[in-house]
SEFIZA-3560 file (N, C-alpha, C; in Angstrom, 3 decimals):
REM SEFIZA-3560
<numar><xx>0.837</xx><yy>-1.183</yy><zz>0.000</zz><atom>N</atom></numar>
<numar><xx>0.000</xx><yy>0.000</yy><zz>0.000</zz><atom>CA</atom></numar>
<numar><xx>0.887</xx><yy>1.253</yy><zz>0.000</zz><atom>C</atom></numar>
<numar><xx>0.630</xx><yy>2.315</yy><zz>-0.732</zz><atom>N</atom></numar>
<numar><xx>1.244</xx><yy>3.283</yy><zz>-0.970</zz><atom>CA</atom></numar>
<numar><xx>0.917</xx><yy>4.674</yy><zz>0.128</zz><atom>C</atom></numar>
<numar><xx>2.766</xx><yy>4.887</yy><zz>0.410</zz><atom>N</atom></numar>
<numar><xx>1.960</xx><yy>6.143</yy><zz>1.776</zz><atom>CA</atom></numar>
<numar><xx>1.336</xx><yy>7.776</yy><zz>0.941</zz><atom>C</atom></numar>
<numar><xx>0.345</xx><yy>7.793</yy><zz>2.168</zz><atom>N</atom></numar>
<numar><xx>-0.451</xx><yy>9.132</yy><zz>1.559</zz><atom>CA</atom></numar>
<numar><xx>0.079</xx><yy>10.257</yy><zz>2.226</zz><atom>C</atom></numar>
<numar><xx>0.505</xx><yy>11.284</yy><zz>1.557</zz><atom>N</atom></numar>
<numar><xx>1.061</xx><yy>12.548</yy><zz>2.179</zz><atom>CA</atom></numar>
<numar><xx>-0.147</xx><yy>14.107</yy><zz>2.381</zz><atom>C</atom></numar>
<numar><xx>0.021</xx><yy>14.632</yy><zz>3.214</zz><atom>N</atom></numar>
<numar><xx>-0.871</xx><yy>16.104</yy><zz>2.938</zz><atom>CA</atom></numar>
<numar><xx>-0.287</xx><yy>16.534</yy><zz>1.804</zz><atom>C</atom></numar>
<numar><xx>-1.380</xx><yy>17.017</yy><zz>1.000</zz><atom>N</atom></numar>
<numar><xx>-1.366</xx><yy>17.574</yy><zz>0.003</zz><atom>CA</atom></numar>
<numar><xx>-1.552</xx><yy>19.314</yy><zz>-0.122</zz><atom>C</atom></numar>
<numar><xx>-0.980</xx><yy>20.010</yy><zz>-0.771</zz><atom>N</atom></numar>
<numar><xx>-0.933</xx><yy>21.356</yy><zz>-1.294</zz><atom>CA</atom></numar>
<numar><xx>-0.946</xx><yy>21.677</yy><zz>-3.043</zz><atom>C</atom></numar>
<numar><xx>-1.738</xx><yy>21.996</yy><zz>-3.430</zz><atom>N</atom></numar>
<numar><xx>-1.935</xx><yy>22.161</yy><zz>-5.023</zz><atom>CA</atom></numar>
<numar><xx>-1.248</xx><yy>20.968</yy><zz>-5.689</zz><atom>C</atom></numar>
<numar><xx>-1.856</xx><yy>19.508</yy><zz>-5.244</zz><atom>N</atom></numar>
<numar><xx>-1.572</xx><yy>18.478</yy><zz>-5.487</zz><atom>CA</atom></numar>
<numar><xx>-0.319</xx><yy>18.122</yy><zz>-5.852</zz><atom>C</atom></numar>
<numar><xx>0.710</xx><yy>18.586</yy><zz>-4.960</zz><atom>N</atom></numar>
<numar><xx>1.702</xx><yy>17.866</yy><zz>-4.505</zz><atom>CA</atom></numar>
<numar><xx>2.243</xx><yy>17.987</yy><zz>-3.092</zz><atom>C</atom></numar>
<numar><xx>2.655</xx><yy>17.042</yy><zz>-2.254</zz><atom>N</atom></numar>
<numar><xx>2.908</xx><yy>15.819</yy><zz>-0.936</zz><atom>CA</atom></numar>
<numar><xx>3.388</xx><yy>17.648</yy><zz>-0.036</zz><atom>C</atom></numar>
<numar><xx>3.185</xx><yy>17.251</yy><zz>0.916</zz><atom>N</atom></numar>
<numar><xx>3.588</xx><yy>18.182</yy><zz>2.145</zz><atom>CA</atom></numar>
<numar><xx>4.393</xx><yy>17.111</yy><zz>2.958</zz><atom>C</atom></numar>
<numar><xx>5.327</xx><yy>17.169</yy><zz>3.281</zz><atom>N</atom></numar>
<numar><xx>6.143</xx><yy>16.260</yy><zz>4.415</zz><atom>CA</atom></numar>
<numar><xx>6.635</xx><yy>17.051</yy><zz>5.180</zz><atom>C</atom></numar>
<numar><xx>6.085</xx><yy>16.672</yy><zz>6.823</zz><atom>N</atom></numar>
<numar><xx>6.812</xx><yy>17.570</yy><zz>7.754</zz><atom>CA</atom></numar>
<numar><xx>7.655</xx><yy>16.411</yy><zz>8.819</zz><atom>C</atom></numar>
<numar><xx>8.953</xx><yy>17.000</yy><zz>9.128</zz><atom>N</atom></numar>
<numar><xx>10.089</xx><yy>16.383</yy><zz>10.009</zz><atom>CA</atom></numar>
<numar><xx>10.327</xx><yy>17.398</yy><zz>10.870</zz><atom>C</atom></numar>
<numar><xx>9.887</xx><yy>17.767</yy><zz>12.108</zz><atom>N</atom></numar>
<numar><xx>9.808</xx><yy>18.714</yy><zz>13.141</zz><atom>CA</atom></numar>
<numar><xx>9.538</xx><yy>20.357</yy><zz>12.964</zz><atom>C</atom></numar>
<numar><xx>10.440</xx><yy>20.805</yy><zz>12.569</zz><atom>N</atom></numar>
<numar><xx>10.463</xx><yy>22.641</yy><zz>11.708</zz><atom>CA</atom></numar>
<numar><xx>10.673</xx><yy>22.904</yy><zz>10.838</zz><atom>C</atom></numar>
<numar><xx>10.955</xx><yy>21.559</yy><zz>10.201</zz><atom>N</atom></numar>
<numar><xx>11.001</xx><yy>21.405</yy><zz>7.986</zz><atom>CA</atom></numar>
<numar><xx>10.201</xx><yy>20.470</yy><zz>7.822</zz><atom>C</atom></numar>
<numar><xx>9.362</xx><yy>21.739</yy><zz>6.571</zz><atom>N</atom></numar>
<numar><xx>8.318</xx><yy>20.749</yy><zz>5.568</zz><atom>CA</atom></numar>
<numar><xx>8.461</xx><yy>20.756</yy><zz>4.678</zz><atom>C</atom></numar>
<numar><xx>8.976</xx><yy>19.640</yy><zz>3.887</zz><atom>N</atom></numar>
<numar><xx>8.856</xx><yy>19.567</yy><zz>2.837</zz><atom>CA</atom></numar>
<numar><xx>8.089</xx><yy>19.823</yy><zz>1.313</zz><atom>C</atom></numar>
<numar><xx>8.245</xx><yy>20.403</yy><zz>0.307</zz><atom>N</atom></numar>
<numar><xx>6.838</xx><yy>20.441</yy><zz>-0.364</zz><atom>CA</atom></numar>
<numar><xx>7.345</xx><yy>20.243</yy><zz>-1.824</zz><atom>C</atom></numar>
<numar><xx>6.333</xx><yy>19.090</yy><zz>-2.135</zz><atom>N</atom></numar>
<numar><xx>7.162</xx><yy>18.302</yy><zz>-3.966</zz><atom>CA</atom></numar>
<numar><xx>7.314</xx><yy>17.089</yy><zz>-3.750</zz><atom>C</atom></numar>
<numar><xx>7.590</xx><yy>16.709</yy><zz>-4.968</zz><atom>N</atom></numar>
<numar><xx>7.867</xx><yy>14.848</yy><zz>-5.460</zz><atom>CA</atom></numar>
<numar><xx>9.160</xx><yy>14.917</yy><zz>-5.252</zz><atom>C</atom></numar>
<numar><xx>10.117</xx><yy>14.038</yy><zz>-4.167</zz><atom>N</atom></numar>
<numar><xx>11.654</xx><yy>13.863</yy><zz>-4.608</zz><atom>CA</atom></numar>
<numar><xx>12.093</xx><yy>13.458</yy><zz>-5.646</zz><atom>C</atom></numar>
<numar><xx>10.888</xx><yy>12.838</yy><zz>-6.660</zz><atom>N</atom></numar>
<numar><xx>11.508</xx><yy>12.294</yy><zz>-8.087</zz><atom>CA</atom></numar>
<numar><xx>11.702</xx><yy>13.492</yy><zz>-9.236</zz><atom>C</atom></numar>
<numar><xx>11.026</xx><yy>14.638</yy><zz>-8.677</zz><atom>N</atom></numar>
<numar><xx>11.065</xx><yy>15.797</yy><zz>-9.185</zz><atom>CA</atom></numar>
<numar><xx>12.193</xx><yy>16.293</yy><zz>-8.903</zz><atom>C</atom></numar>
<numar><xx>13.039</xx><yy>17.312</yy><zz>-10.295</zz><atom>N</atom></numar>
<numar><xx>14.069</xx><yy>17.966</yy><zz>-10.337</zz><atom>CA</atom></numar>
<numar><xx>14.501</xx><yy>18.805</yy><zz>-8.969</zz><atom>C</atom></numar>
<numar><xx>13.004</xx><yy>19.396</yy><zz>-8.292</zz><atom>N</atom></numar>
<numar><xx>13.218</xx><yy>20.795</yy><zz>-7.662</zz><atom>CA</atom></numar>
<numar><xx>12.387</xx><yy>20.365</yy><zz>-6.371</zz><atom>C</atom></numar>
<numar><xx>12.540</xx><yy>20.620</yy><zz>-5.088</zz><atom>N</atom></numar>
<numar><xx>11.374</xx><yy>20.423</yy><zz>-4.363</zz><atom>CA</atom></numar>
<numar><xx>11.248</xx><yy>21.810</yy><zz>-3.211</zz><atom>C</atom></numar>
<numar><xx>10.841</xx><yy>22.659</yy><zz>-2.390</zz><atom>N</atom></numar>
<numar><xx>11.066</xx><yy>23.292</yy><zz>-1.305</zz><atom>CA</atom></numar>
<numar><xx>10.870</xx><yy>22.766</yy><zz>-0.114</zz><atom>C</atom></numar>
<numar><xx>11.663</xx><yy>23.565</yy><zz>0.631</zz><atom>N</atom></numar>
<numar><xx>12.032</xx><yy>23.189</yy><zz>1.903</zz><atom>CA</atom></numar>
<numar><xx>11.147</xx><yy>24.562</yy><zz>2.699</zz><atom>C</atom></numar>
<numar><xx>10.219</xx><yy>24.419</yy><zz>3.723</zz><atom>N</atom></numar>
<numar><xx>10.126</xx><yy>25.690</yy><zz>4.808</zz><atom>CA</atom></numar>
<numar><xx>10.761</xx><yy>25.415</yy><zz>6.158</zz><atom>C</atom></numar>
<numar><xx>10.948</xx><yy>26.160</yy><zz>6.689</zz><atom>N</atom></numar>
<numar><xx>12.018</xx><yy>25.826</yy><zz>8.075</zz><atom>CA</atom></numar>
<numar><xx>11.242</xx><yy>27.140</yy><zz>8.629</zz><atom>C</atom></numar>
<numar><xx>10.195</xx><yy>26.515</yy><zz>10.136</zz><atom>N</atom></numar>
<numar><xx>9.808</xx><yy>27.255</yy><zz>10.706</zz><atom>CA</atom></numar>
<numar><xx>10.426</xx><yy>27.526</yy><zz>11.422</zz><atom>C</atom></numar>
<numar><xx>11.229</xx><yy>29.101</yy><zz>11.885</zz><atom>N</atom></numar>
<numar><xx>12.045</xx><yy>29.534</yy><zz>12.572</zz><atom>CA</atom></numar>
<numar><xx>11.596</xx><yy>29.805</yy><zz>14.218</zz><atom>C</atom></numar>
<numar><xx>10.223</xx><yy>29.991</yy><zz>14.172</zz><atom>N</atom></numar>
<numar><xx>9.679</xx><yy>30.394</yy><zz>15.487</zz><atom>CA</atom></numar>
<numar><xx>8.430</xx><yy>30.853</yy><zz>15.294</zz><atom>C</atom></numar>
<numar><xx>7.782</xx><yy>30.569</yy><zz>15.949</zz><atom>N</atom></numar>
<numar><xx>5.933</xx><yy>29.844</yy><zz>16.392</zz><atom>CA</atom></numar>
<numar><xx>5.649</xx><yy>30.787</yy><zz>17.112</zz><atom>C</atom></numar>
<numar><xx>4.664</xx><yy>31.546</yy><zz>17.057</zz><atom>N</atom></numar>
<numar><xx>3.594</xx><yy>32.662</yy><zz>17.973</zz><atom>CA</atom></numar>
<numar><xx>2.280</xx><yy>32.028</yy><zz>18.733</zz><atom>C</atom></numar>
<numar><xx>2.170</xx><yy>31.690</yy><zz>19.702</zz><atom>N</atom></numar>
<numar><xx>0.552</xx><yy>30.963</yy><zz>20.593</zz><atom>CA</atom></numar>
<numar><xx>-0.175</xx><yy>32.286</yy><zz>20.012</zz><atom>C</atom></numar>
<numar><xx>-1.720</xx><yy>31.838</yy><zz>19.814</zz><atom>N</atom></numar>
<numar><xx>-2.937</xx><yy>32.257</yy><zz>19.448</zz><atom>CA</atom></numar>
<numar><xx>-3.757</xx><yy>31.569</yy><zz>19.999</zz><atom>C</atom></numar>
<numar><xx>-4.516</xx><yy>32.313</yy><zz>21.189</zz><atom>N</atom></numar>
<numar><xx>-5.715</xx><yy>31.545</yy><zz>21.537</zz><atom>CA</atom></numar>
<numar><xx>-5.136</xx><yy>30.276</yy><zz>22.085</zz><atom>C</atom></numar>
<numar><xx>-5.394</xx><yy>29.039</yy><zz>21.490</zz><atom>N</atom></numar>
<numar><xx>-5.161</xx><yy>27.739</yy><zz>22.009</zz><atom>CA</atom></numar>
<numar><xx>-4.844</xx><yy>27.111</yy><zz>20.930</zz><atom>C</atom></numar>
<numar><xx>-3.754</xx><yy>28.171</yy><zz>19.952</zz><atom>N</atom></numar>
<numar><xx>-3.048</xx><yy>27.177</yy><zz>19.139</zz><atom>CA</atom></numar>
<numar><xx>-1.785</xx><yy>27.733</yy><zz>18.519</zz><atom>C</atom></numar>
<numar><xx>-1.189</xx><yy>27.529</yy><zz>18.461</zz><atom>N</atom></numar>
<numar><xx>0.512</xx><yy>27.881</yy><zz>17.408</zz><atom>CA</atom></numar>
<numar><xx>0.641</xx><yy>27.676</yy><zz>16.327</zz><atom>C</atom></numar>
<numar><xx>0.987</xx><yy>28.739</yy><zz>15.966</zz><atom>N</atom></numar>
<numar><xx>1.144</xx><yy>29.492</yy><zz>14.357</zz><atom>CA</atom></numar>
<numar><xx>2.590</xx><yy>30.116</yy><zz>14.411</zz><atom>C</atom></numar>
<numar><xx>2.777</xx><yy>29.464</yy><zz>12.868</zz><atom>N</atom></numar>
<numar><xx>4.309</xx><yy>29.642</yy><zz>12.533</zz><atom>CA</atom></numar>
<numar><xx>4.881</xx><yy>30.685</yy><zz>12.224</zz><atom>C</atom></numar>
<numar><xx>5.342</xx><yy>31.562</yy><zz>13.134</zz><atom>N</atom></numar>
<numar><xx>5.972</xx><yy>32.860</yy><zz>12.627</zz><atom>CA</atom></numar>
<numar><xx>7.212</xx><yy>33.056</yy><zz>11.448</zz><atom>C</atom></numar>
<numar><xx>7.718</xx><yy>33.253</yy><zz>11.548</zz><atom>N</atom></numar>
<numar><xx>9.021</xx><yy>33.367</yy><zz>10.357</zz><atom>CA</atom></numar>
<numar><xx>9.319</xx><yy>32.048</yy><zz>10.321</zz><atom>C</atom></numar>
<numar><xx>9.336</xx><yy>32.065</yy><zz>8.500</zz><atom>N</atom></numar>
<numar><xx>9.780</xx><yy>30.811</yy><zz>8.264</zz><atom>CA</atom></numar>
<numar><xx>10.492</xx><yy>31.293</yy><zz>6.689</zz><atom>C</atom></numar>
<numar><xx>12.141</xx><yy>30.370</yy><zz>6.996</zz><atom>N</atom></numar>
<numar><xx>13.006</xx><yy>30.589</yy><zz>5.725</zz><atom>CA</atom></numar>
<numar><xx>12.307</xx><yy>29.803</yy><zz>4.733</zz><atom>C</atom></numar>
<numar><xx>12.046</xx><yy>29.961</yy><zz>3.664</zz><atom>N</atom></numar>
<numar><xx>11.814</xx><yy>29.291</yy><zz>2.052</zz><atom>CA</atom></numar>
<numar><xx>13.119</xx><yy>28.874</yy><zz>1.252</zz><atom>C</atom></numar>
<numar><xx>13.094</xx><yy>27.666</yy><zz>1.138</zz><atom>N</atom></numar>
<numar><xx>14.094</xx><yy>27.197</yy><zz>-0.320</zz><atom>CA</atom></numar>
<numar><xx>13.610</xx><yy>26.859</yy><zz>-1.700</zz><atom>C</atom></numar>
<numar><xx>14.548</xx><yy>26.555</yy><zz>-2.401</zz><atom>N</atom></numar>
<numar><xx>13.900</xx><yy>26.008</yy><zz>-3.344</zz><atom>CA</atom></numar>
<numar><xx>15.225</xx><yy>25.329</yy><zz>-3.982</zz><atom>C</atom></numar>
<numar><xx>15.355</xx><yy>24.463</yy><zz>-3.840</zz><atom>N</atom></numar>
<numar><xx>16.308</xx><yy>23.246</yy><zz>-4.028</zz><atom>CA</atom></numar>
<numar><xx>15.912</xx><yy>21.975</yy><zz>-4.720</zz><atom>C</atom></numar>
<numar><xx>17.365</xx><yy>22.097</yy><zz>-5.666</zz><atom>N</atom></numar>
<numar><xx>17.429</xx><yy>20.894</yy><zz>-6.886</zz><atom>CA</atom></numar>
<numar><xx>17.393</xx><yy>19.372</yy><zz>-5.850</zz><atom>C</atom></numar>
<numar><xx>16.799</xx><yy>18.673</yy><zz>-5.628</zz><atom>N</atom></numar>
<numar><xx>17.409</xx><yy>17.017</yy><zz>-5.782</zz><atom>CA</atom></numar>
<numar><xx>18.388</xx><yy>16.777</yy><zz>-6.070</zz><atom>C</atom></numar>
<numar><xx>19.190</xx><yy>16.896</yy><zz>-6.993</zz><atom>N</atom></numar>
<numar><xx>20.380</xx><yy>16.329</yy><zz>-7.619</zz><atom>CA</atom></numar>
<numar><xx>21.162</xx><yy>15.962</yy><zz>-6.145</zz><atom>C</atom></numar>
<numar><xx>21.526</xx><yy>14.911</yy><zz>-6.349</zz><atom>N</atom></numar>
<numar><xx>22.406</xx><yy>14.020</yy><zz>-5.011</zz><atom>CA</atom></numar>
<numar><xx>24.206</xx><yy>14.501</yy><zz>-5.368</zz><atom>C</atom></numar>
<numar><xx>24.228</xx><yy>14.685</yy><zz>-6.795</zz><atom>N</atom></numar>
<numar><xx>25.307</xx><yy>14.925</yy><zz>-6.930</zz><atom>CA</atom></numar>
<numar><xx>25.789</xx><yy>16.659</yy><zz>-6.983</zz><atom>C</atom></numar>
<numar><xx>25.002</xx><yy>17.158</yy><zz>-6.400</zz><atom>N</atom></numar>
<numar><xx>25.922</xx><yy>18.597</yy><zz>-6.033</zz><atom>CA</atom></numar>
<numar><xx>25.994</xx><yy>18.421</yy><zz>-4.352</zz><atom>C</atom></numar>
<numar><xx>26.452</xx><yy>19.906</yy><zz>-4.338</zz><atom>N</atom></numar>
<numar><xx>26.929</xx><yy>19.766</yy><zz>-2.872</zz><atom>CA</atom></numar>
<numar><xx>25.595</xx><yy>20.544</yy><zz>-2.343</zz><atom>C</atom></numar>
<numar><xx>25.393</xx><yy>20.173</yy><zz>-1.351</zz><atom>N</atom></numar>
<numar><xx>24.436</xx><yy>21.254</yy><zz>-0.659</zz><atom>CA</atom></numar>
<numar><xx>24.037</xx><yy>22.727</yy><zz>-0.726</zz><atom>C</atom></numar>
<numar><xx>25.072</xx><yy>22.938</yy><zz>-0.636</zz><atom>N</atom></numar>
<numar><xx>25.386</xx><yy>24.708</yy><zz>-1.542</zz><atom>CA</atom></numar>
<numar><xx>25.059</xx><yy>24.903</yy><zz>-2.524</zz><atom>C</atom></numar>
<numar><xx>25.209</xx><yy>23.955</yy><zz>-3.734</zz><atom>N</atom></numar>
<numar><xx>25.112</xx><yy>24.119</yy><zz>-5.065</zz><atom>CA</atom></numar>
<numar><xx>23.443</xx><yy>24.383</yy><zz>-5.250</zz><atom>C</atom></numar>
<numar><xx>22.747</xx><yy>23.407</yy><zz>-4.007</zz><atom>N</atom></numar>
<numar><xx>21.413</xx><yy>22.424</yy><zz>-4.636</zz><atom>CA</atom></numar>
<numar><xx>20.356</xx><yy>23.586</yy><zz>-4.265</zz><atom>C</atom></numar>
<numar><xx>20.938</xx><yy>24.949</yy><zz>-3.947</zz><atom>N</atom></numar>
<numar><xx>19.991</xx><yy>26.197</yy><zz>-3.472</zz><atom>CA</atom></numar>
<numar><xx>19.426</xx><yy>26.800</yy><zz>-4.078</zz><atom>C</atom></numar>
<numar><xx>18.757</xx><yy>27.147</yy><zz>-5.068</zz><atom>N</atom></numar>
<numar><xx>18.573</xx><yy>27.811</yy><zz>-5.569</zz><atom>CA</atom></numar>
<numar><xx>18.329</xx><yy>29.241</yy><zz>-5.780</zz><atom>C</atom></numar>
<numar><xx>16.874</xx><yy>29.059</yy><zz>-4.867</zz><atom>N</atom></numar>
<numar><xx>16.222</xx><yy>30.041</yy><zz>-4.195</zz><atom>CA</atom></numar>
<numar><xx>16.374</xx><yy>30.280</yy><zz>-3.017</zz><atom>C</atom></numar>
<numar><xx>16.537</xx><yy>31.598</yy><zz>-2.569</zz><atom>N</atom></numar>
<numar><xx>16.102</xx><yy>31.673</yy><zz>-0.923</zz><atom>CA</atom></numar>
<numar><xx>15.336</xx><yy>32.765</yy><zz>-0.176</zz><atom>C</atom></numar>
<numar><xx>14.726</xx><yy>32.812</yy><zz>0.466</zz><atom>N</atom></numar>
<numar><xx>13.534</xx><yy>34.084</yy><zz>0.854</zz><atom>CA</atom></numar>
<numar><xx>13.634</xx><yy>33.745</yy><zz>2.670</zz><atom>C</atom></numar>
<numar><xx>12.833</xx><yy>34.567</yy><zz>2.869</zz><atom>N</atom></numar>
<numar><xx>12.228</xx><yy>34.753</yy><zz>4.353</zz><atom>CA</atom></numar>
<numar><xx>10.766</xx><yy>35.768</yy><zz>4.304</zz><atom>C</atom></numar>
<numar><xx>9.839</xx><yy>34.647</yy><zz>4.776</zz><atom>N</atom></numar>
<numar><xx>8.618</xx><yy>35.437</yy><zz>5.223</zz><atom>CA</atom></numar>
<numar><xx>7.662</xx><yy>35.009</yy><zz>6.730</zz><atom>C</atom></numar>
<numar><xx>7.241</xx><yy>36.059</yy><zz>6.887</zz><atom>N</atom></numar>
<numar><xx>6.392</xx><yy>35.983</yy><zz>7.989</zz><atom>CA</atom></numar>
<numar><xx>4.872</xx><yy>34.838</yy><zz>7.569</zz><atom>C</atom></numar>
<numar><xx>5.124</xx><yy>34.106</yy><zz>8.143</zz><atom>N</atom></numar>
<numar><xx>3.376</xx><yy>33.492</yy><zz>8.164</zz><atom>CA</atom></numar>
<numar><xx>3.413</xx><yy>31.894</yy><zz>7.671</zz><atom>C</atom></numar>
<numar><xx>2.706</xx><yy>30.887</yy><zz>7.657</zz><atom>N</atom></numar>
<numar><xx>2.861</xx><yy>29.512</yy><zz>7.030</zz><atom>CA</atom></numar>
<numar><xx>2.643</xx><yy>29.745</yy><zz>5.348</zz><atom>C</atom></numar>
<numar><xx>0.967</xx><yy>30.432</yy><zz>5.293</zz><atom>N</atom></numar>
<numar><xx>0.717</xx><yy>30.259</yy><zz>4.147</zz><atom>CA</atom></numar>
<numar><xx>1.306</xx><yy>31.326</yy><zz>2.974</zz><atom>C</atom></numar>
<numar><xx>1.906</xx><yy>31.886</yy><zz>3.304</zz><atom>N</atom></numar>
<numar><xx>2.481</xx><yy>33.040</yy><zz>2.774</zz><atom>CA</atom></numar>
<numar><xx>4.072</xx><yy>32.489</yy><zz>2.104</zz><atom>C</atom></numar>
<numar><xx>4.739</xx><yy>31.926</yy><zz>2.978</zz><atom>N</atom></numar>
<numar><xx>5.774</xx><yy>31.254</yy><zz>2.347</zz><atom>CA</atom></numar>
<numar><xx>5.582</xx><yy>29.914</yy><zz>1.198</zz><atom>C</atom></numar>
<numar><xx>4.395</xx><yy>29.530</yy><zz>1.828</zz><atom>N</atom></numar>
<numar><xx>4.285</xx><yy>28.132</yy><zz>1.450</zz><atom>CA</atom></numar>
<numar><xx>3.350</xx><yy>28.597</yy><zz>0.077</zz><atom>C</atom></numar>
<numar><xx>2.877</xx><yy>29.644</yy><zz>-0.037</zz><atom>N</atom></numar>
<numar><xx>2.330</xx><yy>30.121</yy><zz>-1.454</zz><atom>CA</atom></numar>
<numar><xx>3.350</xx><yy>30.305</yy><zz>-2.560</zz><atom>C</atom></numar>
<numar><xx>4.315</xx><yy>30.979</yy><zz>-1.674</zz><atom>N</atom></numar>
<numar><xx>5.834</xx><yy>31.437</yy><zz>-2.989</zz><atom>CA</atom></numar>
<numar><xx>6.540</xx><yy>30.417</yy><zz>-3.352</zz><atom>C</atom></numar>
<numar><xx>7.086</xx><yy>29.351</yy><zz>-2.619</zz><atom>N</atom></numar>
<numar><xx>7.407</xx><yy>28.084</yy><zz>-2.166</zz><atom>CA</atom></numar>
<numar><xx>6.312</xx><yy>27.587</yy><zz>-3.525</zz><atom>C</atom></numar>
<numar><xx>5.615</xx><yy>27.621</yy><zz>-3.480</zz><atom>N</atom></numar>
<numar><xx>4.631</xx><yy>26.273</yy><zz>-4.635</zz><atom>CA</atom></numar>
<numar><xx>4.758</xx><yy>27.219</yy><zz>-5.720</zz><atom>C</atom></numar>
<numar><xx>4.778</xx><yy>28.753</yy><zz>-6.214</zz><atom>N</atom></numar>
<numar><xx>5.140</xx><yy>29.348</yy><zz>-7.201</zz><atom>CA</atom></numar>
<numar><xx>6.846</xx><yy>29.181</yy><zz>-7.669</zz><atom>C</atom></numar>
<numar><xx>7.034</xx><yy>28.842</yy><zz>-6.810</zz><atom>N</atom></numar>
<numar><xx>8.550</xx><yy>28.983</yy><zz>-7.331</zz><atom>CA</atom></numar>
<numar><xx>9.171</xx><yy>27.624</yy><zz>-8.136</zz><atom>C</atom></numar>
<numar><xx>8.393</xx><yy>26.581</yy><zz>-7.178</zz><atom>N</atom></numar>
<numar><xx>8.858</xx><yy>25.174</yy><zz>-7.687</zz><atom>CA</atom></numar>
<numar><xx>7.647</xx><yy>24.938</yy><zz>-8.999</zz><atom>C</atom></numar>
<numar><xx>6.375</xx><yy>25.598</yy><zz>-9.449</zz><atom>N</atom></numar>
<numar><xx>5.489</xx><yy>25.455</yy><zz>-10.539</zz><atom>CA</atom></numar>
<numar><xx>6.587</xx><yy>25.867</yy><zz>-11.365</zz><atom>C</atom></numar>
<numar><xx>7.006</xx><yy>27.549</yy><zz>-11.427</zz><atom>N</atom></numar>
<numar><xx>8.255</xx><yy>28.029</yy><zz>-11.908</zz><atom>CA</atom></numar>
<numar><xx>9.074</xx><yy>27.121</yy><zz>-12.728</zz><atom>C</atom></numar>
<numar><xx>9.522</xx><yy>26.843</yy><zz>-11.576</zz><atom>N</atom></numar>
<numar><xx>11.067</xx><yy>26.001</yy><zz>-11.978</zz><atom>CA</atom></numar>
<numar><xx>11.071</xx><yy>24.868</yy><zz>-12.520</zz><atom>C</atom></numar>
<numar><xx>10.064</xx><yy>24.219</yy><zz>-12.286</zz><atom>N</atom></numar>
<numar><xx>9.683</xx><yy>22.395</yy><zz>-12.635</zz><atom>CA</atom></numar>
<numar><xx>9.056</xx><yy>22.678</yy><zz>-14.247</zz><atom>C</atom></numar>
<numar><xx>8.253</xx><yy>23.841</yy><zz>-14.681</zz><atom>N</atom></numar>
<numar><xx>8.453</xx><yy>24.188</yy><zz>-16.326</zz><atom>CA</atom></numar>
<numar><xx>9.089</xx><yy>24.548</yy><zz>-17.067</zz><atom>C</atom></numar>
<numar><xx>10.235</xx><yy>25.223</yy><zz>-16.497</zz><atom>N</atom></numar>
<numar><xx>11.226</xx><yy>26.012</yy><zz>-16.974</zz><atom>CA</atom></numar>
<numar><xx>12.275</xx><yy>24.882</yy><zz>-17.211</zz><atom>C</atom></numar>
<numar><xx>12.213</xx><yy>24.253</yy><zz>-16.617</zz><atom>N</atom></numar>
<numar><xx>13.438</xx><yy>22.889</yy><zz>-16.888</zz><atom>CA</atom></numar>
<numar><xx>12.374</xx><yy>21.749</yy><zz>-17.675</zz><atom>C</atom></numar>
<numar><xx>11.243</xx><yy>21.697</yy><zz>-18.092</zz><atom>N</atom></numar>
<numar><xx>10.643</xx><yy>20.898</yy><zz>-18.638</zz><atom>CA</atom></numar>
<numar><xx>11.018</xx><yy>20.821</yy><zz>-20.211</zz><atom>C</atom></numar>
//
């Protein structure tokens, strides 16, 4: 059985503590958000600043190389909007 991921403009959301992932790893390009620090609201936490990437896959560069993009914005959905423009972007532009 195949695992099911949260989805965002139908492609996988993967989160590993304060990085979420967003994209197919079989895809050229995927982003990374890295929530830097969380604000309480009421009776719940919301992600304050969070860095945006936008990074190649390729196994064979170096980490440095695999950067493409890089930003900083205030808010989840706000990064994670530019973040899915950037990798639509980039994943046609190399098509």
């Amino acid at each position: 059985m195949a695992e099911k991921f949260f989805e965002y403009k139908g492609r996988p959301l993967v989160r590993s503590g304060n990085t979420i992932y967003y994209g197919d790893m079989n895809d050229a390009y995927v982003v990374c958000l890295t929530i830097k620090n969380a604000e309480e609201y009421k009776d719940i936490t919301l992600a304050g600043d969070i860095t945006i990437q936008l990074l190649a896959t390729d196994e064979s560069l170096s980490p440095k190389e695999r950067i493409v993009k890089k930003s900083e914005k205030k808010g989840l959905f706000t990064a994670l909007d530019l973040g899915a423009t950037w990798l639509e972007r980039q994943l046609k532009k190399d098509a």
